[in-house]
C-alpha positions as CSV (number, residue, x, y, z in Angstrom):
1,X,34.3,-35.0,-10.1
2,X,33.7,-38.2,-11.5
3,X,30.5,-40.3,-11.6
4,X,32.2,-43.2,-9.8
5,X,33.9,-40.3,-7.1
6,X,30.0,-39.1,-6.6
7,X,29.0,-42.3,-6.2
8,X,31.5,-43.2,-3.5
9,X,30.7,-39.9,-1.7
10,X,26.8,-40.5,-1.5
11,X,27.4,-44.1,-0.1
12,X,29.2,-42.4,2.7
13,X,26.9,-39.3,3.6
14,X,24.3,-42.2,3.4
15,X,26.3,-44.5,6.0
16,X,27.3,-41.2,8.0
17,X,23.4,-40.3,7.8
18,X,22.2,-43.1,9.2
19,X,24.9,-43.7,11.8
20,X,24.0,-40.1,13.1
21,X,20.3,-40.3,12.6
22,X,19.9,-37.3,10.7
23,X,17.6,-36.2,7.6
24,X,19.8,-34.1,5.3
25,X,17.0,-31.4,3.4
26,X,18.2,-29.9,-0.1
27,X,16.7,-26.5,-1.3
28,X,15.9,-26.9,-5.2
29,X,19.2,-24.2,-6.1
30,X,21.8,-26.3,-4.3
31,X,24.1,-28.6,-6.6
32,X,22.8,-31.4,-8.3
33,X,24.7,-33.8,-6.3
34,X,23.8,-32.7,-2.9
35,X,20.2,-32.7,-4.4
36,X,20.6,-36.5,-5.0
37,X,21.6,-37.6,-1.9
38,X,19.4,-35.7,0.5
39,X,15.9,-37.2,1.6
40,X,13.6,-34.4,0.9
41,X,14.4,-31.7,-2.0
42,X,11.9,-28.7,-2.2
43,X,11.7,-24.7,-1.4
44,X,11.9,-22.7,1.5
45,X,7.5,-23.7,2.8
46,X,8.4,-27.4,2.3
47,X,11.5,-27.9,3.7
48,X,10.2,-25.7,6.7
49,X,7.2,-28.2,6.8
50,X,9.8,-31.1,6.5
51,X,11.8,-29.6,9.4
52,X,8.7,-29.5,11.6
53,X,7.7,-32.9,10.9
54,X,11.0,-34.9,10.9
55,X,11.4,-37.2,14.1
56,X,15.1,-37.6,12.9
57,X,17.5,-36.3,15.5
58,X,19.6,-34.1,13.6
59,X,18.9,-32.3,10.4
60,X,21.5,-31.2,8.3
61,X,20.4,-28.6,6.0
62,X,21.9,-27.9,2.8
63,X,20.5,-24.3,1.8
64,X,21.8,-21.1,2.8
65,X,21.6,-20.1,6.6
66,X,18.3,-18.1,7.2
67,X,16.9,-21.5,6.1
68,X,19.0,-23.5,8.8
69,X,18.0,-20.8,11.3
70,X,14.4,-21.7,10.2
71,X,14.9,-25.3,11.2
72,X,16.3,-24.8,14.4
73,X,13.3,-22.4,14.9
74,X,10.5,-25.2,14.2
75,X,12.7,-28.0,15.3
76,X,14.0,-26.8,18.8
77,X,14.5,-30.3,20.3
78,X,16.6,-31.2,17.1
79,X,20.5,-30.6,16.1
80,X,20.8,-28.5,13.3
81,X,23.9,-28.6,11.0
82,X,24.7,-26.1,7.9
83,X,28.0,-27.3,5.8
84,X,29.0,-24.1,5.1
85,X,28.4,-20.9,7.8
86,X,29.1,-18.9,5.3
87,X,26.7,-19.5,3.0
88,X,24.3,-16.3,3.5
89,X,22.0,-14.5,1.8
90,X,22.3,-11.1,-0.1
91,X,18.3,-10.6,0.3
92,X,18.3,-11.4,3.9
93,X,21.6,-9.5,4.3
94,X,19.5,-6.3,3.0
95,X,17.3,-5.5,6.1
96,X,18.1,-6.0,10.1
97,X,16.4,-6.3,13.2
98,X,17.5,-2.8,14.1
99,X,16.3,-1.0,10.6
100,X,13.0,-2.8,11.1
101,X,12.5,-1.5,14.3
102,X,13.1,1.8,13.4
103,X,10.8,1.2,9.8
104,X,7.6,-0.4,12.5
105,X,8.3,3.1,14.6
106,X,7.4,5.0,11.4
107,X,4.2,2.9,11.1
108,X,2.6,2.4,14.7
109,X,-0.3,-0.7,13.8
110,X,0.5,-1.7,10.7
111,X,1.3,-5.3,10.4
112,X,4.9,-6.3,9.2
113,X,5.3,-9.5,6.8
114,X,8.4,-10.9,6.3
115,X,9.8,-12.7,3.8
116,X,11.2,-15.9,5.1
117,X,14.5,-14.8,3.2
118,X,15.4,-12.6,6.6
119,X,17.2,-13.5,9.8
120,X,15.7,-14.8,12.8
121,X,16.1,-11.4,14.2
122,X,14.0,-9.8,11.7
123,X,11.1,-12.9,11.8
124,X,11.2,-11.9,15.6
125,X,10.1,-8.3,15.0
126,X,7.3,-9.4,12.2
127,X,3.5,-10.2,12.9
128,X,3.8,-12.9,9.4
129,X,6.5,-14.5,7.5
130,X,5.9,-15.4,4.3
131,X,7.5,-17.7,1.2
132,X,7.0,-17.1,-2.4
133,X,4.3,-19.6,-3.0
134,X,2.1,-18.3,-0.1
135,X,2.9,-14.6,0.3
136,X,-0.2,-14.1,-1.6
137,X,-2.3,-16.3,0.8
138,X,-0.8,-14.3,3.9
139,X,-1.6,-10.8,2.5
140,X,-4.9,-11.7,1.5
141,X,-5.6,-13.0,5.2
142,X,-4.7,-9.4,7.1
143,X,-7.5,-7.0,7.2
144,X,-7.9,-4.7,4.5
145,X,-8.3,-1.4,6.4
146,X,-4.4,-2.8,8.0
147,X,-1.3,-1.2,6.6
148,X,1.0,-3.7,5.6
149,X,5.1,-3.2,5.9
150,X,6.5,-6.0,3.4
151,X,9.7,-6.8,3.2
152,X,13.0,-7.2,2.2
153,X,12.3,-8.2,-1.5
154,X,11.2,-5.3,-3.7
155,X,10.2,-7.4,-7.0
156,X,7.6,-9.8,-4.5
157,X,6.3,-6.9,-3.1
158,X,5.4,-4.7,-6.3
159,X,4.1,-8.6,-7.8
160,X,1.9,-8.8,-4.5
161,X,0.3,-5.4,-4.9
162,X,-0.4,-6.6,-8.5
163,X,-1.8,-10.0,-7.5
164,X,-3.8,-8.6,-4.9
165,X,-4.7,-5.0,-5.7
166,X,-3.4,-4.4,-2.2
167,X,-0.9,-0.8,-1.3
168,X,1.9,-2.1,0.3
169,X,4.9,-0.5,2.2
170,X,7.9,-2.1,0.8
171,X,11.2,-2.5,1.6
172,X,14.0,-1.9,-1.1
173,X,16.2,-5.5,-0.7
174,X,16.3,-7.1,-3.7
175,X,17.8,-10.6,-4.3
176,X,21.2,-9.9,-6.3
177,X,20.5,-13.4,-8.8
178,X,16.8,-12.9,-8.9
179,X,17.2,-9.1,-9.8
180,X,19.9,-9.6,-12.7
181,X,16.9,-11.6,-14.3
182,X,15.8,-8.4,-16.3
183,X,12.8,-7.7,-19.1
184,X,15.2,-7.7,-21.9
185,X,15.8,-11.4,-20.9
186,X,12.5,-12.3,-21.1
187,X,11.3,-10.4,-24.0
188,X,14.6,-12.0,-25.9
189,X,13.3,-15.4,-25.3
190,X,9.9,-14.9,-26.2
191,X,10.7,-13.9,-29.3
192,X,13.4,-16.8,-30.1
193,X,11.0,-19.4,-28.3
194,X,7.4,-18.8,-29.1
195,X,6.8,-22.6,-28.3
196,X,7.6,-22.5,-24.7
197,X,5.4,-21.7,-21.7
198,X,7.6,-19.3,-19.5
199,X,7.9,-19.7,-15.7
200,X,9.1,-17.0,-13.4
201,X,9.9,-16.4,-9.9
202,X,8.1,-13.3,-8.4
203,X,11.6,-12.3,-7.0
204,X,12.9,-11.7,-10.7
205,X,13.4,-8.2,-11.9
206,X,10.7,-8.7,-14.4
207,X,7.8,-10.3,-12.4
208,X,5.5,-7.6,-12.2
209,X,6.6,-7.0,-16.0
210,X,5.5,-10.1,-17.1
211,X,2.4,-9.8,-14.9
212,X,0.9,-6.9,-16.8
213,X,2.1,-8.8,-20.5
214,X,-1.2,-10.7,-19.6
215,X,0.2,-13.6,-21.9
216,X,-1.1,-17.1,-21.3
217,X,2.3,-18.3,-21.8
218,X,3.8,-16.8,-18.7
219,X,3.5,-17.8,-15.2
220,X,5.1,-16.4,-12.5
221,X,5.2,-19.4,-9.9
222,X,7.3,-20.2,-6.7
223,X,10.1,-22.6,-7.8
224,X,7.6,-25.9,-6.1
225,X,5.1,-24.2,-8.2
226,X,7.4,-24.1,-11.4
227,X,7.7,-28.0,-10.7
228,X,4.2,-28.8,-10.3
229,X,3.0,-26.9,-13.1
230,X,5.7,-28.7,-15.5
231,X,4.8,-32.1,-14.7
232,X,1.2,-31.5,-15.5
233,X,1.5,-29.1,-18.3
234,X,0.8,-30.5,-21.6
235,X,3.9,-28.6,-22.8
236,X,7.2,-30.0,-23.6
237,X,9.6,-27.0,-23.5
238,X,9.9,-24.5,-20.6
239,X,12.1,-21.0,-20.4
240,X,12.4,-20.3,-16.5
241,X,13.4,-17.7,-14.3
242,X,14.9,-18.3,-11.8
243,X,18.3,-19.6,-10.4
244,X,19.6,-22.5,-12.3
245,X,19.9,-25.3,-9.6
246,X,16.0,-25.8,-10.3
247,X,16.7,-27.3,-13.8
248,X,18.1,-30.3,-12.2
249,X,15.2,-31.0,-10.2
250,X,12.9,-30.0,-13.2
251,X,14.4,-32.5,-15.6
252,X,14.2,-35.3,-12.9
253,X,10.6,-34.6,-12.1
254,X,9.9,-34.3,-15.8
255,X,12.3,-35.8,-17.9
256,X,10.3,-35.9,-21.1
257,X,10.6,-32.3,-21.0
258,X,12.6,-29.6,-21.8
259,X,14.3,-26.9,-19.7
260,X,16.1,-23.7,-20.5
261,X,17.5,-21.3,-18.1
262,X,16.4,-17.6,-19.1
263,X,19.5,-16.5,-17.8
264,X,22.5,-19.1,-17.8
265,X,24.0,-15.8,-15.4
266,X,21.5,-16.7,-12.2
267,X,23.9,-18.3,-10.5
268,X,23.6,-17.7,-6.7
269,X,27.5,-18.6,-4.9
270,X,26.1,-19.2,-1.4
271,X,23.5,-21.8,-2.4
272,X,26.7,-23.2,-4.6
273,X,29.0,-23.1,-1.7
274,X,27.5,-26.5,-0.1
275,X,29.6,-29.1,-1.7
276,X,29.4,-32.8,-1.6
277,X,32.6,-33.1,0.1
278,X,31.4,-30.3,3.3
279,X,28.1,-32.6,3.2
280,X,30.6,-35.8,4.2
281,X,32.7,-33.3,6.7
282,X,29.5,-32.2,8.3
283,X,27.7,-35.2,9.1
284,X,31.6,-36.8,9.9
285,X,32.8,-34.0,12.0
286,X,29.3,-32.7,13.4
287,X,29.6,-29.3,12.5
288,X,28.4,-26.6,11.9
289,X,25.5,-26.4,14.2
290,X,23.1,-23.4,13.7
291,X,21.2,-22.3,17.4
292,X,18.9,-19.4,17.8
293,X,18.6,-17.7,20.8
294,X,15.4,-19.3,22.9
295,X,13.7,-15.3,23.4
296,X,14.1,-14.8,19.7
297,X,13.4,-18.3,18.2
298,X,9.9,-18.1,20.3
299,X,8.8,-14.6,18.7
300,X,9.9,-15.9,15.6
301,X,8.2,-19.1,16.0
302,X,5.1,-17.4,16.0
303,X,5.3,-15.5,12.5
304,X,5.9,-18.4,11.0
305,X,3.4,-20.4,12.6
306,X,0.8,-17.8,11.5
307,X,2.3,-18.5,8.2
308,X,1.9,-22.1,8.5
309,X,-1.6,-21.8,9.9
310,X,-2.6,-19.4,7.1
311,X,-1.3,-22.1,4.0
């Protein structure tokens, strides 16, 4: 697509935006395009904040669809549209409502965190949801005599025992782009790029590997976290790990800088799936809207508002 065909496109979702009176909220992994047109651009705690907050009356949310789900959840006087239904989530696909049932059955009292990367039929059987940049925060805030079922995400978990010396039952999900991002990786890089500071999701394969390197030049960071420690780091070149829609927003948000993805592989399809064009068609066309059952979106309102209350 040309600059001049992009350009076109954005004056329209703009027009069709305003006309509708929606917000249109970009994760940091979708396309750069879509990232330049929407109002607010940010991870999975902000753009639940944003949702929450927006007096718009429709939101159209281009991230994958536990995240619309999420907005429908905290915004349930708002219309909520997703471009594409199909774009899902292999970590949220890795646990269900009924598998978690059976898992809390197993542990009668213990507190169940979830990830916010799960359906709003798993957020309705959890006592805490959680995002990458505040999981930490949330397991530090339950009891310490409490057993703790986290899930889906295996690499967060074993980080979050790590980062806060707490046992942990974990579930074995694993986000297919995050996992690919292996040791090997990292250790290539630090040896071809001694210069750069290193940032890295705690989803990654390597997080907890990195962890225990104890080397200054690492930091394993949420992906807002990756962008707020860039723009204030003395630093000028970063490796990071994680999936390669962030290095757009980096180099707007820092464009003195530097940015290398660790792994030009971490690629996820169903954050790539939301196109300019299904942008136009969905604020044109006013589909596809994402409900939640009332019964379930109150339960699940309630993990996350613990969430919220906790950050």
């Amino acid at each position: 697509m040309t600059s001049t065909e992009i350009s076109t496109l954005h004056e329209e979702v703009r027009a069709l935006a305003a006309e509708r009176g929606a917000v249109i909220l970009a994760h940091n992994y979708q396309v750069p395009e879509v990232q330049d047109v929407a109002d607010f651009v940010g991870d999975s705690l902000g753009l639940s904040r944003e949702a929450a907050a927006t007096d718009a009356e429709a939101i159209v949310f281009c991230g994958v669809h536990f995240m619309a789900e999420t907005a429908s959840i905290l915004a349930p006087d708002k219309t909520v549209l997703i471009p594409d239904l199909d774009a899902g989530c292999s970590l949220a696909a890795s646990i269900t409502a009924d598998q978690l049932r059976a898992w809390k059955a197993e542990h009668p009292g213990a507190a169940v965190v979830s990830y916010v990367n799960t359906t709003a039929e798993v957020k309705a059987e959890s006592d805490y949801c959680c995002t990458s940049g505040n999981a930490k925060a949330v397991i530090e805030a339950i009891p310490e005599n409490r057993e703790i079922l986290f899930l889906p995400d295996l690499f967060l978990g074993v980080w979050l025992e790590r980062a806060t010396g707490r046992r942990l039952k974990i579930w074995m999900g694993e986000c297919h782009v995050h996992a690919g991002i292996r040791p090997a990786d990292i250790e290539r890089w630090q040896d071809e790029a001694p210069d750069a500071e290193l940032l890295v999701h705690p989803e990654c394969g390597c997080a907890s590997q990195c962890m225990a390197f104890g080397n200054e030049r690492t930091h394993i960071l949420s992906t807002e976290g990756m962008i707020n420690f860039a723009k204030t780091s003395p630093k000028q070149r970063f490796l990071v790990a994680t999936e390669t829609g962030i290095l757009h927003r980096l180099s707007k948000e820092a464009p003195e800088k530097r940015f290398e993805a660790i792994s030009e592989k971490a690629i996820c399809k169903y954050m790539k799936m939301i196109t300019l064009e299904k942008l136009r068609d969905s604020l044109r066309d006013w589909k596809h809207v994402v409900t939640v059952e009332p019964a379930i979106a109150e339960r699940a309102r309630g993990a996350i508002d613990r969430m919220v209350a906790i950050t």
